[in-house]
C-alpha positions in Angstrom: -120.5 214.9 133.6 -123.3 215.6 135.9 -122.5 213.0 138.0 -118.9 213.7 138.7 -119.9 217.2 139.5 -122.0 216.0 142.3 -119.4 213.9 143.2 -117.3 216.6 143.7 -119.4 218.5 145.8 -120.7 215.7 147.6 -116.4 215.2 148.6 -116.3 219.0 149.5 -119.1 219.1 151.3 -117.9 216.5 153.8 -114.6 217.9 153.5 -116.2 221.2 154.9 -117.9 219.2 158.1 -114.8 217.1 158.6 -112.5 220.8 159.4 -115.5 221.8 161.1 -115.9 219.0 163.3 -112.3 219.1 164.1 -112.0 222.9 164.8 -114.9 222.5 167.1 -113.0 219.6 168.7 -110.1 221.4 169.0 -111.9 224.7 170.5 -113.7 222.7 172.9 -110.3 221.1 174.5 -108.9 224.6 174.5 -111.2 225.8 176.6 -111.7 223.0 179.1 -109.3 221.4 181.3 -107.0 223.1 183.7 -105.2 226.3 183.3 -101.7 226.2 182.9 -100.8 229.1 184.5 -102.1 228.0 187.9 -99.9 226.8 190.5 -101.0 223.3 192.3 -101.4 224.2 195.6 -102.1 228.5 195.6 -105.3 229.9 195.6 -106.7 234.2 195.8 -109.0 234.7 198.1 -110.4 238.5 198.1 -111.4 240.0 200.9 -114.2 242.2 200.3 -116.2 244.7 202.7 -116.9 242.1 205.4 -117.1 238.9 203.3 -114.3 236.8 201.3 -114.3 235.1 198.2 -114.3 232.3 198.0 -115.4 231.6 201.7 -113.7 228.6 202.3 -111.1 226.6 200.3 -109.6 223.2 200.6 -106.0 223.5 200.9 -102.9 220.9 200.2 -100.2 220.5 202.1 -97.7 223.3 202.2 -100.5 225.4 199.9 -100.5 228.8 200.0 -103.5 231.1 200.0 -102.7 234.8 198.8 -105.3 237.1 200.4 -105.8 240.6 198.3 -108.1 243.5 200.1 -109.8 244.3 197.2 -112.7 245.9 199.1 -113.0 249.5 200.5 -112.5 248.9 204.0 -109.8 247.8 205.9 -109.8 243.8 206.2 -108.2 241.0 207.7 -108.7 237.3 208.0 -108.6 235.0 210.6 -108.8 231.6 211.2 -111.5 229.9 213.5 -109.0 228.3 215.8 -106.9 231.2 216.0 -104.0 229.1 214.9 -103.2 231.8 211.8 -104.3 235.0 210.6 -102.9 237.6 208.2 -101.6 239.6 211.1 -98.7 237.5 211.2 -97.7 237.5 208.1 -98.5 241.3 206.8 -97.2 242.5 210.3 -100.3 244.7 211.1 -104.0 243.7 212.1 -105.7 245.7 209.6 -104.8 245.8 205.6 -106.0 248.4 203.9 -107.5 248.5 200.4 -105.5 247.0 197.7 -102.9 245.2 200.1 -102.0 241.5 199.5 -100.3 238.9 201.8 -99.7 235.3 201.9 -100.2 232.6 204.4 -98.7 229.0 203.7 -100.4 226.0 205.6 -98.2 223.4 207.0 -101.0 220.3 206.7 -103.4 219.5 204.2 -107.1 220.4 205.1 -110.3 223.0 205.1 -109.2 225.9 207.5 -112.3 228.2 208.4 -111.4 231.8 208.8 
């Protein structure tokens, strides 16, 4: 009798670490991996008191960067070339805290602002 009762724990037991194992498995491919809420091709970038995060971003072709003054003072970004800035597309040079506009590239590329 003593022997089937260790055989019975001995099952449980590795019953025990095979769920484990698998919700561990199951957690860690949860948490990795892309979001699926994210859009291929649309990034934030915040503009805070005279810096922007993140600095730089490679973008795809026809990708869209949404630019969000999240800082206290007015802000606006513009690129390196001149070819863009957010004065075109929020209609004023200066955006004030807590406004947000979009600018959509035509080519795919790393556009310095």
């Amino acid at each position: 009798m003593k022997e089937s009762g260790f055989e019975i724990k001995k099952v449980s037991c590795l019953f025990t670490l095979l769920l484990f194992g698998i919700s561990v498995g199951v957690l860690i491919s949860a948490c990795s991996g892309e979001k699926k809420d994210e859009v291929e091709g649309f990034a934030h970038v915040l503009m805070i008191d005279n810096s922007f995060s993140p600095p730089m971003q490679k973008i795809p072709v026809g990708g869209v960067i949404e630019f969000v003054n999240s800082g206290n003072n007015p802000h606006n970004a513009i690129a390196a070339d001149k070819n863009w800035s957010t004065e075109k597309s929020f209609g004023s040079i200066v955006m004030p805290r807590g406004s947000k506009t979009k600018v959509t590239f035509p080519r795919e590329g790393v556009f310095p602002y």
